[in-house]
Each structure stands twice: as structure tokens, then as C-alpha cells.
Rosetta silent file (secondary structure, phi, psi, omega in degrees, C-alpha in Angstrom):
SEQUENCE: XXXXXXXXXXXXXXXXXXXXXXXXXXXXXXXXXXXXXXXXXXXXXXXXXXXXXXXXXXXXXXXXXXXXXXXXXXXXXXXXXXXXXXXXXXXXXXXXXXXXXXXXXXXXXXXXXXXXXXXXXXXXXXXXXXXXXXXXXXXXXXXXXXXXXXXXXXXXXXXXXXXXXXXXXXXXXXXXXXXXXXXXXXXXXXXXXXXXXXXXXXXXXXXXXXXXXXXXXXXXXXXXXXXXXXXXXXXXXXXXXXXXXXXXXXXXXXXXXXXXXXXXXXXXX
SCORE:     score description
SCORE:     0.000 S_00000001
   1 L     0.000  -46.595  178.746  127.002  119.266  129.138 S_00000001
   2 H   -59.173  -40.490  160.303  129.924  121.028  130.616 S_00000001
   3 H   -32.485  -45.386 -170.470  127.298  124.065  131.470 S_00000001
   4 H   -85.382  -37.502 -133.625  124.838  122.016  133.386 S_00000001
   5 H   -78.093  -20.555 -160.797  127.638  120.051  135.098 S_00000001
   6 H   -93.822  -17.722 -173.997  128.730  123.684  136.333 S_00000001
   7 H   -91.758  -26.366 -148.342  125.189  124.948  137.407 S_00000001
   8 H   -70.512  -26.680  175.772  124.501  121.541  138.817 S_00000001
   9 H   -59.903  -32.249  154.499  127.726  122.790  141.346 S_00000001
  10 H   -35.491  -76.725  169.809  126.772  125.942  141.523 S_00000001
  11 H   -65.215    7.528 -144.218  123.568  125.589  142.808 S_00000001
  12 H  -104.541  -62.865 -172.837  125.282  122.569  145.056 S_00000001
  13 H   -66.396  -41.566 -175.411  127.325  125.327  146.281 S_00000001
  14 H   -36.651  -39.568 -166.465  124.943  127.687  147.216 S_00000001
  15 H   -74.055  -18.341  167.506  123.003  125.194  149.167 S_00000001
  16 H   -83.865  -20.121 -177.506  126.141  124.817  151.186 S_00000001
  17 H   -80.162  -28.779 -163.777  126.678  128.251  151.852 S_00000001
  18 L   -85.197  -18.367  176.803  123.081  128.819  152.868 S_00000001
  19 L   149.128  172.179 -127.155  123.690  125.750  155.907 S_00000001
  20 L   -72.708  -56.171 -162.686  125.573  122.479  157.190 S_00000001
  21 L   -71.410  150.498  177.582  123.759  120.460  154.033 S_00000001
  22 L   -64.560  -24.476 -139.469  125.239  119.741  150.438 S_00000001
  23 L  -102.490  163.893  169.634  122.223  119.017  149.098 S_00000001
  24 L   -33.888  149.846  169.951  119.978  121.286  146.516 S_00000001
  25 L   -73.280  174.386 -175.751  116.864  122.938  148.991 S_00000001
  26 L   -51.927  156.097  170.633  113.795  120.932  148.472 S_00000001
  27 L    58.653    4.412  174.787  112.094  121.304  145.253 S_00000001
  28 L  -115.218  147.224  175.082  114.426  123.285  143.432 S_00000001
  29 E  -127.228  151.750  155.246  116.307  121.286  140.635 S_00000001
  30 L   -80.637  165.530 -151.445  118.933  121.203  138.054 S_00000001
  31 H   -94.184  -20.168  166.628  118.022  120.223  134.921 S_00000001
  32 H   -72.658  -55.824  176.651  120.340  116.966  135.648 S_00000001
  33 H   -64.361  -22.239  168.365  118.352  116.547  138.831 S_00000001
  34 H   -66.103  -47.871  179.699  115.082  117.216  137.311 S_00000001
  35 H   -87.909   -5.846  151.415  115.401  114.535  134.808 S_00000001
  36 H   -60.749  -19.555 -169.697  116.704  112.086  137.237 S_00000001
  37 H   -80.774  -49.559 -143.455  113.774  112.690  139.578 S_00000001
  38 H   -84.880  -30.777  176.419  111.542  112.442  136.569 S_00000001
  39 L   104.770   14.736 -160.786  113.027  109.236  135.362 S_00000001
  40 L  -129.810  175.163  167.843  113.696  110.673  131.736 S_00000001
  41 L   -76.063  157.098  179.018  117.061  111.805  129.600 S_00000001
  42 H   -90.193    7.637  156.227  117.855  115.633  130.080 S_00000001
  43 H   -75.966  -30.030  170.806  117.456  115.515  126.252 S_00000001
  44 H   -73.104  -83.361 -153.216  113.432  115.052  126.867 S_00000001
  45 H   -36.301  -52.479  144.478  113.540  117.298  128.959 S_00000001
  46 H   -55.002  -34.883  139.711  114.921  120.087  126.610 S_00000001
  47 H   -14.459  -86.059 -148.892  112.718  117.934  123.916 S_00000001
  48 H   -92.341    3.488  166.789  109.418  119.112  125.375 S_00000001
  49 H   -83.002  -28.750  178.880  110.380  122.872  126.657 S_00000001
  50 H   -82.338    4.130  138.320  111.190  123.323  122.764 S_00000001
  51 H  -107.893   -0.694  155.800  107.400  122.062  121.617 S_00000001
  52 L    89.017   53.680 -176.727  106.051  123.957  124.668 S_00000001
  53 L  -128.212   -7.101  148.271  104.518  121.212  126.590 S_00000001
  54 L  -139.997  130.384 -178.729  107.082  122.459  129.686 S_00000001
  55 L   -34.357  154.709  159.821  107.716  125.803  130.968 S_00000001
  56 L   -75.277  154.847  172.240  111.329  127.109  131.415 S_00000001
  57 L   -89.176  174.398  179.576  112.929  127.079  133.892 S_00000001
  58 E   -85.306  142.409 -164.730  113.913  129.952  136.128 S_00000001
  59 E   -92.786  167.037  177.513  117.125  131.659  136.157 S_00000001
  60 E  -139.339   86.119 -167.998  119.441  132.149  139.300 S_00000001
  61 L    75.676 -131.650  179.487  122.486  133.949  137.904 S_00000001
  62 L   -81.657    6.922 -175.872  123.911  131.954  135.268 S_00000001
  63 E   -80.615  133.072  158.091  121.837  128.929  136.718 S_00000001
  64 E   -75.278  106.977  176.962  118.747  127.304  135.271 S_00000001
  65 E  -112.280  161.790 -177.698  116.421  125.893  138.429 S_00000001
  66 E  -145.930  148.878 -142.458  113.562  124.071  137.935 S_00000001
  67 L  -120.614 -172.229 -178.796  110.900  123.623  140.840 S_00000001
  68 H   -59.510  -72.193 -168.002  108.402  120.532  141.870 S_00000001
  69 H   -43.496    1.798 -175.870  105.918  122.226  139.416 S_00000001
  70 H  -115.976  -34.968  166.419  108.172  121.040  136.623 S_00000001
  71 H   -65.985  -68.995 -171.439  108.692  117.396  138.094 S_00000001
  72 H   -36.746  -67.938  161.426  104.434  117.295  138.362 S_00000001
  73 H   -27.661  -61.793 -177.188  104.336  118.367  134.517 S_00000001
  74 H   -74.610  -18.808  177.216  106.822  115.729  133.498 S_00000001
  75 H   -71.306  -79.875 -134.315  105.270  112.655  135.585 S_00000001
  76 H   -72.026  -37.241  170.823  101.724  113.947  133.738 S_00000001
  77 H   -70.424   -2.766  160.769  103.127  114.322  130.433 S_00000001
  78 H   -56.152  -51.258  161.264  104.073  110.697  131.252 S_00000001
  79 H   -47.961  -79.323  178.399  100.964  109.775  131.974 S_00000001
  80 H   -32.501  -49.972  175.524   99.554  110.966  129.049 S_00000001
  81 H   -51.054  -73.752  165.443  101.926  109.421  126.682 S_00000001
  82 L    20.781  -71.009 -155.089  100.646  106.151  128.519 S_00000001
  83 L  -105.525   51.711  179.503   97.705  106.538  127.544 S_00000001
  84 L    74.865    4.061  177.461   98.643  107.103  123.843 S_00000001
  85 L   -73.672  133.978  159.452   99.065  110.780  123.253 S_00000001
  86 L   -84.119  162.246 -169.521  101.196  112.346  121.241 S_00000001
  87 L   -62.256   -4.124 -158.487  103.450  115.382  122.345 S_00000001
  88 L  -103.951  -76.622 -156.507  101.088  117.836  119.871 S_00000001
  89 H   -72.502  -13.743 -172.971   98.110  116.802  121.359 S_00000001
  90 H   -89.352   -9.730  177.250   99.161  116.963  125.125 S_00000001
  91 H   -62.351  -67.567 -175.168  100.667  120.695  124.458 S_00000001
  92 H   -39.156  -15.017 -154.462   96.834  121.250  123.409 S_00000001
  93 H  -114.310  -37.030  179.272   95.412  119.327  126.068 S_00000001
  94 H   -87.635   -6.847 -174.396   97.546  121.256  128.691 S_00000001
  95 H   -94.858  -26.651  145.156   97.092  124.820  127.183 S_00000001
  96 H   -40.999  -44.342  162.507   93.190  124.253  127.093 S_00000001
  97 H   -61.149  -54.528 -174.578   93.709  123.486  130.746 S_00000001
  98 H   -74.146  -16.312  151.359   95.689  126.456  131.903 S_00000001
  99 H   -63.130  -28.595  164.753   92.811  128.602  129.879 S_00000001
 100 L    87.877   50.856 -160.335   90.841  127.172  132.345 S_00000001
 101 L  -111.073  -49.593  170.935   88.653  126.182  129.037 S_00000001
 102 L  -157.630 -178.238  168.137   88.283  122.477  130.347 S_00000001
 103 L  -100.533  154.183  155.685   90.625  119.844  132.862 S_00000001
 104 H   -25.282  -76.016 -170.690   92.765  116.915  132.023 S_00000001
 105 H   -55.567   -5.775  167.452   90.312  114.856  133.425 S_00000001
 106 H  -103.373  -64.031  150.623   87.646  116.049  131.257 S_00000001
 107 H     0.753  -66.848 -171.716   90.107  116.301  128.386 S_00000001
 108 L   -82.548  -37.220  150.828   91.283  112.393  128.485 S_00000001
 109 H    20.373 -103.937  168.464   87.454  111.965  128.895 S_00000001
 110 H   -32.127  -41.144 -143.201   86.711  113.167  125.697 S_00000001
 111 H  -111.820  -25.392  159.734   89.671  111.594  124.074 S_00000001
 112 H   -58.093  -73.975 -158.121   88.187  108.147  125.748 S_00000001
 113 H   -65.730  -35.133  161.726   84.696  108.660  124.762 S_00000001
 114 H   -43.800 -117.800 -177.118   86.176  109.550  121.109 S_00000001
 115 L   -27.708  -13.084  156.357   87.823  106.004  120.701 S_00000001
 116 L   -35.608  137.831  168.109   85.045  103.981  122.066 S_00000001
 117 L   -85.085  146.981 -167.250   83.663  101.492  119.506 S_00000001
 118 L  -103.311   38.248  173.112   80.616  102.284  118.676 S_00000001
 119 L  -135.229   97.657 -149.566   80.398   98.591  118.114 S_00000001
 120 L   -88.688    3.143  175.078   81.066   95.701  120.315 S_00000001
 121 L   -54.447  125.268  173.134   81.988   93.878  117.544 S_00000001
 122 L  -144.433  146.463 -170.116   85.775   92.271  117.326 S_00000001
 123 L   -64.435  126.452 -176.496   87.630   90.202  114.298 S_00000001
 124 E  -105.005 -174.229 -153.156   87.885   86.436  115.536 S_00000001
 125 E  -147.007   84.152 -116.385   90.425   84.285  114.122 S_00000001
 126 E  -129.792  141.534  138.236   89.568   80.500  113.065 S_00000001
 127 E   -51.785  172.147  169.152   91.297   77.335  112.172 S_00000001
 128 H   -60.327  -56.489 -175.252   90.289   75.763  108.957 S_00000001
 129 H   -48.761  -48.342  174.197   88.538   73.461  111.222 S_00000001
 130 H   -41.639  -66.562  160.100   86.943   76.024  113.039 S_00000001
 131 H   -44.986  -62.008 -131.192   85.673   77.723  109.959 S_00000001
 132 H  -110.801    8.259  112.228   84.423   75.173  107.683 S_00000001
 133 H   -37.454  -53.248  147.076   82.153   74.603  111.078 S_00000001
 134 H   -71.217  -34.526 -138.041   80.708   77.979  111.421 S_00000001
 135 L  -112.818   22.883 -176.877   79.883   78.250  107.576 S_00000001
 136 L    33.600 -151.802 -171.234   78.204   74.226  107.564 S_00000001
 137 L   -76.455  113.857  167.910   77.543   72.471  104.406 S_00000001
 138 L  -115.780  119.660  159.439   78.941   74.756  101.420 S_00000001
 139 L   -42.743  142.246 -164.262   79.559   74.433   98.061 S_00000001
 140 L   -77.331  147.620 -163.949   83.233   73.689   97.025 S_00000001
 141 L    44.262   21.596  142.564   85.152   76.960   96.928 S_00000001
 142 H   -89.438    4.543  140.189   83.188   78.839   98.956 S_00000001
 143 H   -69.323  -10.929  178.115   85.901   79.929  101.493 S_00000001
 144 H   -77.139  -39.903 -155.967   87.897   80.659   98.628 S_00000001
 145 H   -80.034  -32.255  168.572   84.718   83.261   97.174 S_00000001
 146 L   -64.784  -15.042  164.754   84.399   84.300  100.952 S_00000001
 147 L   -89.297  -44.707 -160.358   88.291   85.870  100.729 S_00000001
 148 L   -90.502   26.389 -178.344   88.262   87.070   97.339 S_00000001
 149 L  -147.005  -21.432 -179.659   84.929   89.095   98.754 S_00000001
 150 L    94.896   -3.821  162.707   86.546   90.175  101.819 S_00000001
 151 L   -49.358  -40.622 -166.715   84.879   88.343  104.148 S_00000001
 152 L  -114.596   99.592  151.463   87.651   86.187  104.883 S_00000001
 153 E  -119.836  142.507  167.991   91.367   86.807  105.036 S_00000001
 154 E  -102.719  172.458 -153.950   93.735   84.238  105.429 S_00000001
 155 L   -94.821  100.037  177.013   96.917   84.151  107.479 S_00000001
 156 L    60.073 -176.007 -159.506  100.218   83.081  105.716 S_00000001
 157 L  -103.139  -21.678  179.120  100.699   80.356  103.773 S_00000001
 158 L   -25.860  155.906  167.852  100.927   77.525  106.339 S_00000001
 159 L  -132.503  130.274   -2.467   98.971   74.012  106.475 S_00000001
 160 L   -87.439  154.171 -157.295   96.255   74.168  107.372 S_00000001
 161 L   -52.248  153.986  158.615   95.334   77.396  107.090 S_00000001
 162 E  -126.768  158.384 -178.506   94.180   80.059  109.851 S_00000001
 163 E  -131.083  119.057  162.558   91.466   82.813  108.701 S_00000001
 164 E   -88.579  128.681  150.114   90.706   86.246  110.312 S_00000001
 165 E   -99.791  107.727 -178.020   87.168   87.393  110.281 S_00000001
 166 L   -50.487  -32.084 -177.876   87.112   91.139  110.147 S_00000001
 167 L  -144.964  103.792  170.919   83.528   91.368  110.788 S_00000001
 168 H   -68.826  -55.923  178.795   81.852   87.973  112.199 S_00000001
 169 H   -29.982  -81.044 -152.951   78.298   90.297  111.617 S_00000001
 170 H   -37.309  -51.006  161.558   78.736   90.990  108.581 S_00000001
 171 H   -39.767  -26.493 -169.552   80.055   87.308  107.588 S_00000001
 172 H   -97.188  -29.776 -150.261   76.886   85.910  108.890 S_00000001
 173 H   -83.303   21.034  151.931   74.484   88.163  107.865 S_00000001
 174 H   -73.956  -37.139 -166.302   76.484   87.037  104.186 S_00000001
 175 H   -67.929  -55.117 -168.553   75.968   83.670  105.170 S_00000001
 176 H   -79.262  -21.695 -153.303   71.997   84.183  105.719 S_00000001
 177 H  -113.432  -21.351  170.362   71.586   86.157  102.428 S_00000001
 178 H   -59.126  -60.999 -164.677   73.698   83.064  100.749 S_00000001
 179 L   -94.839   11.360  114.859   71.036   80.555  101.769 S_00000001
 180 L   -68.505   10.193  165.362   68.662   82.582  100.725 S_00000001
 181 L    91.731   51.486 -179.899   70.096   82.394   97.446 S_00000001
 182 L  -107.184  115.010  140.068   71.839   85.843   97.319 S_00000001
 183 L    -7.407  136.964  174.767   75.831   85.141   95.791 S_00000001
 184 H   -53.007  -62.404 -156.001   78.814   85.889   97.997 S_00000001
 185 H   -58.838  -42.343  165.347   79.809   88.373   95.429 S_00000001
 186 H   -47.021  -35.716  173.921   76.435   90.183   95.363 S_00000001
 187 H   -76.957  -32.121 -169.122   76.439   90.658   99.298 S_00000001
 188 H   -83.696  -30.827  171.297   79.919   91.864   99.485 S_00000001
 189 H   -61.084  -33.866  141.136   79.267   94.463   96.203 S_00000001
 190 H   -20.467 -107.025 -168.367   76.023   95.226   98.694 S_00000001
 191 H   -34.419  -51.503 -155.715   78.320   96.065  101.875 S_00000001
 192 H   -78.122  -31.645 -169.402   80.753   98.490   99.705 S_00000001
 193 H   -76.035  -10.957 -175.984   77.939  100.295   98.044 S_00000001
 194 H   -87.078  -33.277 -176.448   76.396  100.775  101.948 S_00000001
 195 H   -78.625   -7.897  173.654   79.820  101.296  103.508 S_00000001
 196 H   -79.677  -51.085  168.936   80.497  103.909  100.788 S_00000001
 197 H   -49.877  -72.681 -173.998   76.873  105.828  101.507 S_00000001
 198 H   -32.705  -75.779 -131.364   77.609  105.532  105.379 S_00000001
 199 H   -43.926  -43.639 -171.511   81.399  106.725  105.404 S_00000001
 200 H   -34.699  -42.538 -152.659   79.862  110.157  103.477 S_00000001
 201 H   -76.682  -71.486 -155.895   76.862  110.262  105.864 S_00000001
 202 H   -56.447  -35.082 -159.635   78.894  109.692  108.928 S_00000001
 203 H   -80.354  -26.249 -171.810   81.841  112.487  107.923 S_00000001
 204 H  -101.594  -14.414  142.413   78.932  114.976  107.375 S_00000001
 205 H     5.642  -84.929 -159.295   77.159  114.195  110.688 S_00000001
 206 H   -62.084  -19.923  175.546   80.036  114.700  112.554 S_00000001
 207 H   -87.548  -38.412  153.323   80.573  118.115  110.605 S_00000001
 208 H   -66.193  -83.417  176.404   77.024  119.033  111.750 S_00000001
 209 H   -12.545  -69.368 -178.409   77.102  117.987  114.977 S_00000001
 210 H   -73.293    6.459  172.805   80.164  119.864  115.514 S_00000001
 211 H   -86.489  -46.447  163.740   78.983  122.856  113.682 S_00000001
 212 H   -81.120    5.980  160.818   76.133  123.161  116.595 S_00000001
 213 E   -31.747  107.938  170.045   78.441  122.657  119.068 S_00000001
 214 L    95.231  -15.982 -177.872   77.172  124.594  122.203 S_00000001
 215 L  -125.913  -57.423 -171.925   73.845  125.314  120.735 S_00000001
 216 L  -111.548    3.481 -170.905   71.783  122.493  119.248 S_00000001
 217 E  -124.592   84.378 -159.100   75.054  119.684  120.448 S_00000001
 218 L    78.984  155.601  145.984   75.922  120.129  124.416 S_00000001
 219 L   -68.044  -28.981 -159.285   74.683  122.428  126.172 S_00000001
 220 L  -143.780  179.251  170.852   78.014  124.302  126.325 S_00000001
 221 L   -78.458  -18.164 -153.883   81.337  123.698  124.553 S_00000001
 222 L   -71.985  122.294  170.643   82.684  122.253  127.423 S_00000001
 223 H   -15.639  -92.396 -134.764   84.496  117.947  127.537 S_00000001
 224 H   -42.633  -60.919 -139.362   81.786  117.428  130.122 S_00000001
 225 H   -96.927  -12.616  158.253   78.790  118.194  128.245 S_00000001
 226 H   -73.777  -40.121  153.216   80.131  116.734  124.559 S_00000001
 227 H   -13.855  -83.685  179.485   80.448  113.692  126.441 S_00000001
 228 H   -62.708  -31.731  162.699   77.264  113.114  127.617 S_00000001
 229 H   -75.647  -30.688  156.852   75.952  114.043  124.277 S_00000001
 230 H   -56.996  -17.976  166.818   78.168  111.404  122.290 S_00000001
 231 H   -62.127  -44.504 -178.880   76.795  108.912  125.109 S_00000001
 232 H   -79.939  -36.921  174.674   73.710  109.817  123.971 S_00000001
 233 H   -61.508  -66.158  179.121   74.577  109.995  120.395 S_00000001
 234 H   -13.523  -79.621 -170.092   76.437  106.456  120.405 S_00000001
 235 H   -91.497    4.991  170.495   72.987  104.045  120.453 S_00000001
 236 H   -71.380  -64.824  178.101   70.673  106.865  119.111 S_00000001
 237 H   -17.370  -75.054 -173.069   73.041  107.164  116.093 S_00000001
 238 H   -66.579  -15.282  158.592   72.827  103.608  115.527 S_00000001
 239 H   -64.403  -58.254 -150.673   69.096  103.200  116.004 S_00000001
 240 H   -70.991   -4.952 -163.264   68.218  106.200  114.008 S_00000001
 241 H   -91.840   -6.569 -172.029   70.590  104.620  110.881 S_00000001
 242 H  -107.926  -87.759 -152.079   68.539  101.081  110.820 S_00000001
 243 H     0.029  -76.628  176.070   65.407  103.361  111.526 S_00000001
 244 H   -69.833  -42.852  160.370   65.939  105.193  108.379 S_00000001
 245 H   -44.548   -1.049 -162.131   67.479  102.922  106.481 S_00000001
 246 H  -123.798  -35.667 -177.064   64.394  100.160  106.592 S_00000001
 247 H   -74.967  -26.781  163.527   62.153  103.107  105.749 S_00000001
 248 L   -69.299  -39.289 -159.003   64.197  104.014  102.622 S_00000001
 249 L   -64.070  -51.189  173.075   64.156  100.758  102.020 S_00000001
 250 L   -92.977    7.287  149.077   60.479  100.248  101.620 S_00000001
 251 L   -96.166  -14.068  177.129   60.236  103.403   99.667 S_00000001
 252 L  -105.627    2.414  178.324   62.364  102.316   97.193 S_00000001
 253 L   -95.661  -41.924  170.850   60.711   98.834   96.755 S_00000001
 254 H   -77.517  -28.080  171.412   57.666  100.406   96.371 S_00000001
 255 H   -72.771   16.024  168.434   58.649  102.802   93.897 S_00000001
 256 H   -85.066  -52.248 -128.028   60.321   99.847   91.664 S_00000001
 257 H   -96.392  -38.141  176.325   57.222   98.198   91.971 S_00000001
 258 L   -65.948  -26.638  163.655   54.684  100.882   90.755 S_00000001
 259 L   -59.179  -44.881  174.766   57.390  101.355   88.129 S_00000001
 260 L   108.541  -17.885 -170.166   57.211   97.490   86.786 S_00000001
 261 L   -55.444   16.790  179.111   61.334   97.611   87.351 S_00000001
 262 L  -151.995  129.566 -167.586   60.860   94.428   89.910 S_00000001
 263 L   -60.414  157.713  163.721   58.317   91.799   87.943 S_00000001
 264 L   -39.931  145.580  151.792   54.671   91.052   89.213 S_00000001
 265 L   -77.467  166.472 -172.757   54.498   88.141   91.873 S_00000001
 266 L  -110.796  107.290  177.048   53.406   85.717   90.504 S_00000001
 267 L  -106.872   57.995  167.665   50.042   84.818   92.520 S_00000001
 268 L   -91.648  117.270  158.612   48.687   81.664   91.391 S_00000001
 269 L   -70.355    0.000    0.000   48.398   79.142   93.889 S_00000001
């Protein structure tokens, strides 16, 4: 501390010897004045030149100055944080920029279009009353069979109760397969054995996809153009997975059935 207190005078003085004003010239700073400009502690400031997400500054004797171009970094790493970044990924996000490999603005993009849901779905939150409304006329303890399946969780211990639904789809289309006489427990053993197939499917997708990166995935490597293909990807994806899925589906009914594993109908009228 006593060091900077001595540069910040230093450079104080210079600026007087140089003409009538006290003050630093424009745009050059001390590392006290830099993080005052910037709004931060001059421990961030030393903080991010020692994970490399700002440049050093330049010396002038025994002085350390630091220019505009270092306040513009620290407002933008500001930004960034903002919007949820960690210091790791914004070094990466600015040294891919200074290769002149993609921009920020293409960058946060990316890092948008990444975090999209590819669902519009979101977990509602119910009174008892509220609940035992959506689900109608039920057999006693079926909100109990609807937690203990995952369908359901409820919130603290309080009376009466509140319930999160994680997936209002998925609850109904339990709901639908109930009054057709399919068991809570059977539909929710259902969802894990599909959400188990999916997660696999989806991890090696994305491990293809990005293996053709630039060739058969974008045209180029470039934010811009993975973009537009994950735009494109998004409701394709999800088409081509009920597509296939309804087509497996009726291949595997018919092979039970030429097999005898799912009994004759019974067609007597």
C-alpha cells in the first residue's frame, strides 16, 4: 500500500511539473485511480491481472500507469460477470477475441443460445387446493404415490401443504396414462428408463455434432454460424426424437406381436 500511495504522488507530481494542473493527464491512471474509476477494490484489480483477464500495466520509472484501455477491460469484465460468467471463462472469451477467432458479441451469443431451454416448459407450484383440482377425482393416496414417483414434491412440513411440479408435462401425460389404467409407479419407472436412453443419446449427439464442427455442423467454426445451426438444431432435434421414437415404437410392438410376447386380441364381438 505504501508503494502505490508513493506512485499515486509521483505520477501526481509529474503532472504538476508538466503544467499549472495537479491532476493525473487524461487517461493515464494509478492503480488507486484505476480502481476508483472502475468502481472495484485495487485487490480485483491485481485479482484479475494474476488470472490474465487484464493486461499490466505500463511502467514509468518506478511507477505502474494504467491507460483508458484498462478502465474499458474492467467495465466489460463487469459486464460479463453480470451476465453470469466466471473469471475462467471471460479470460477465454477475451483471448478468443484478441485472436480475432470470434467477438464478445458473438461469444455471449453462443453462451445465450447454449442456455436456452430447449423447452418452454417451467415447474409450477400448487396449493393443496390447487392440486387436488388439477388431478380431479382420485383414489385416496394418490398425491402421496404421485411424490414417492417424483411427480410431486412437497414443500416443508406446513398445513396445508404446498407442492412443486417439476414437470407439469410430464405430470399430465402421467395423469392420462393413469386413466387409462397405467399405475403411477409404472409411468414414472417408464420416464427413468426414457430419461436414462435420452441423457446417453443426447451426450453422444452433442459429441457428434461437435466432432463435425465446421464441416457437416456450421459452415465454419465461427459463434455466428454454430448459432444458427443450434437454432436450427433446437426444434429439428426435438421433432426428429418423437419422429424416431414413434417409429421404434411400432417396430417393437410389432415384433412382440409376431413373437406371441403381447397375447392375441381378443376379436369376438
Amino acid at each position: 500500500m505504501k508503494t502505490e500511495g508513493n506512485s499515486h504522488h509521483v505520477l501526481s507530481g509529474a503532472a504538476a511539473a508538466a503544467g499549472p494542473s495537479s491532476e493525473a493527464p487524461a487517461g493515464v491512471y494509478t492503480i488507486d485511480q484505476l480502481a476508483t474509476a472502475a468502481g472495484v477494490p485495487t485487490r480485483t484489480v491485481r485479482l484479475y491481472q494474476s488470472v490474465g483477464v487484464l493486461d499490466s500495466p505500463q511502467r514509468k520509472g518506478r511507477i505502474a500507469v494504467y491507460s483508458d484501455e484498462h478502465l474499458q477491460r474492467l467495465q466489460l469484465i463487469a459486464k460479463l460477470q453480470d451476465r453470469g460468467l466466471r473469471l475462467r471463462a471471460i479470460r477465454d472469451a477475451l483471448r478468443h477475441a484478441q485472436r480475432g477467432k470470434l467477438s464478445i458479441d458473438d461469444w455471449l451469443g453462443l453462451g445465450d443460445n447454449l442456455r436456452t431451454p430447449w423447452s418452454e416448459e417451467a415447474p409450477m407450484v400448487l396449493s393443496e387446493g390447487e392440486l387436488r383440482e388439477h388431478l380431479g377425482e382420485r383414489p385416496a393416496g394418490f398425491i402421496a404415490a404421485l411424490t414417492r414417483a417424483g411427480f410431486l414434491r412437497q414443500q416443508g412440513d406446513g398445513l396445508p401443504p404446498t407442492y412443486t411440479v417439476p414437470s407439469p408435462g410430464l405430470l399430465d401425460i402421467g395423469l392420462k396414462l393413469h386413466d387409462a389404467g397405467v399405475d403411477i409407479e409404472t409411468s414414472a419407472e417408464a420416464v427413468a428408463l426414457i430419461r436414462k436412453r435420452l441423457r446417453r443419446a443426447a451426450s453422444d449427439l452433442l459429441a457428434h455434432f461437435l466432432k463435425r464442427e465446421g464441416r457437416g455442423f456450421a459452415r465454419t467454426r465461427s459463434a455466428r454460424d454454430v448459432n444458427e445451426a443450434l437454432a436450427a438444431l433446437r426444434p429439428a432435434g426435438s421433432d426428429a426424437v418423437r419422429l424416431v421414437f414413434a417409429q421404434e415404437m411400432e417396430r417393437a410392438l410389432r415384433t412382440a406381436m409376431e413373437r406371441g410376447t403381447i397375447p392375441a386380441l381378443d376379436r369376438r364381438t
